[in-house]
N, C-alpha and C positions, 0 to 999 in steps of 0.2 A: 415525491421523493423517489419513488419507482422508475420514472425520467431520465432524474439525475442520476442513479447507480447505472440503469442500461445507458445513456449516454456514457458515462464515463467507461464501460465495460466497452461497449462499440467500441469508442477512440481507443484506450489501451490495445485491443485486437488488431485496430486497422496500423497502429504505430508499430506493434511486436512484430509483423508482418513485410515491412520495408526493407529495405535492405541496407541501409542504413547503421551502423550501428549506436549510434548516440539514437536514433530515434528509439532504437529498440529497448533505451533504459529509460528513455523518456515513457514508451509505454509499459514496461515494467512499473513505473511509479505509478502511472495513473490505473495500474490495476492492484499494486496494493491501496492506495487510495479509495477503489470504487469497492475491495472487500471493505476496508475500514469501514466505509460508510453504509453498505451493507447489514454488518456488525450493529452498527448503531442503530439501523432503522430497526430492524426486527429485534432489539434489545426494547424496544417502545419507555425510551427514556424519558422521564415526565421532567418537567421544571421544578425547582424546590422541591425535590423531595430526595434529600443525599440519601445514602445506603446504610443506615445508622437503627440500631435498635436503642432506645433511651435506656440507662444502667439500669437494674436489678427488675425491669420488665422482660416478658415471654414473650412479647410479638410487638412489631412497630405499633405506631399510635394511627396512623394513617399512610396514606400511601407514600412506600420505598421504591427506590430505583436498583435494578439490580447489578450490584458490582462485581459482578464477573465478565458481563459485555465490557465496562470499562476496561476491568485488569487486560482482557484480552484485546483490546486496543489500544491501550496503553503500550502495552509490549510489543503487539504489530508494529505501532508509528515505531519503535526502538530498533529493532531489527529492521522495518524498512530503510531506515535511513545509515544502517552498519552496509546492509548490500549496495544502496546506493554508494556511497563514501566506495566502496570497495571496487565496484560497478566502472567511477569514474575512473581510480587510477588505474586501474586494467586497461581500459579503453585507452589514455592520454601513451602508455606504453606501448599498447598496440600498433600506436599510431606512426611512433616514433621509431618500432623496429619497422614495418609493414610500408607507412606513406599512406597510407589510401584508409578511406571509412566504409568504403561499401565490402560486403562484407564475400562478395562473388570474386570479388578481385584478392582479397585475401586470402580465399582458399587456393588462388591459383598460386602463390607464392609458395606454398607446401612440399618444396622439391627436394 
C-alpha cells in the first residue's frame, strides 16, 4: 500500500507541475486521493469490526475500527469534490475569457 500512496503522490507532483491547467486539477485530485488513502492506511482499518461500543458496556467486546480516520475521510472525499466542482468551472471560464490552457500564455494576457 506504501507503493500505492508514493505512486499516486509522485503522479499528483509530476501533474501539479505541467503547465497545463486541467492537468493541474487533475493532479490536485490525485493528491487529495493519495492523502485519502494515506489516512486510511495509517488508520490500520480492520474488516468487520465497525466502531460501535455494544449498549450499557465500558469497552468493545473485540477489536474496533477507529472512527475518526473515517469521519476525516469522509469529509476529505466532501470537500475534495466541492474544490473540484469549483476547480472545473474556474477553469471552463478561464478558458472562455483567456482561449489558451497553458497557463505561461495566460499570464502574458495580464496587460
Amino acid at each position: 500500500m506504501a507503493f500505492v500512496v508514493g505512486g499516486l503522490y509522485a503522479a499528483a507532483i509530476y501533474m501539479i507541475l505541467r503547465r497545463s491547467i486541467v492537468k493541474l486539477v487533475i493532479g490536485l485530485v490525485l493528491l487529495s486521493n493519495a492523502a485519502n488513502l494515506l489516512i486510511f492506511t495509517l488508520a490500520d482499518m480492520s474488516r468487520g469490526a465497525p466502531p460501535l461500543v455494544p449498549l450499557g458496556a465500558l469497552q468493545p467486546a473485540g477489536a474496533v475500527a477507529d472512527p475518526l480516520a473515517q469521519a476525516l475521510i469522509l469529509t476529505a472525499i466532501v470537500i475534495g469534490f466541492g474544490v473540484l466542482a469549483f476547480a472545473v468551472v474556474l477553469i471552463h471560464r478561464a478558458y472562455e475569457v483567456v482561449g489558451v490552457d497553458d497557463m505561461d500564455k495566460m499570464k502574458d494576457t495580464d496587460t
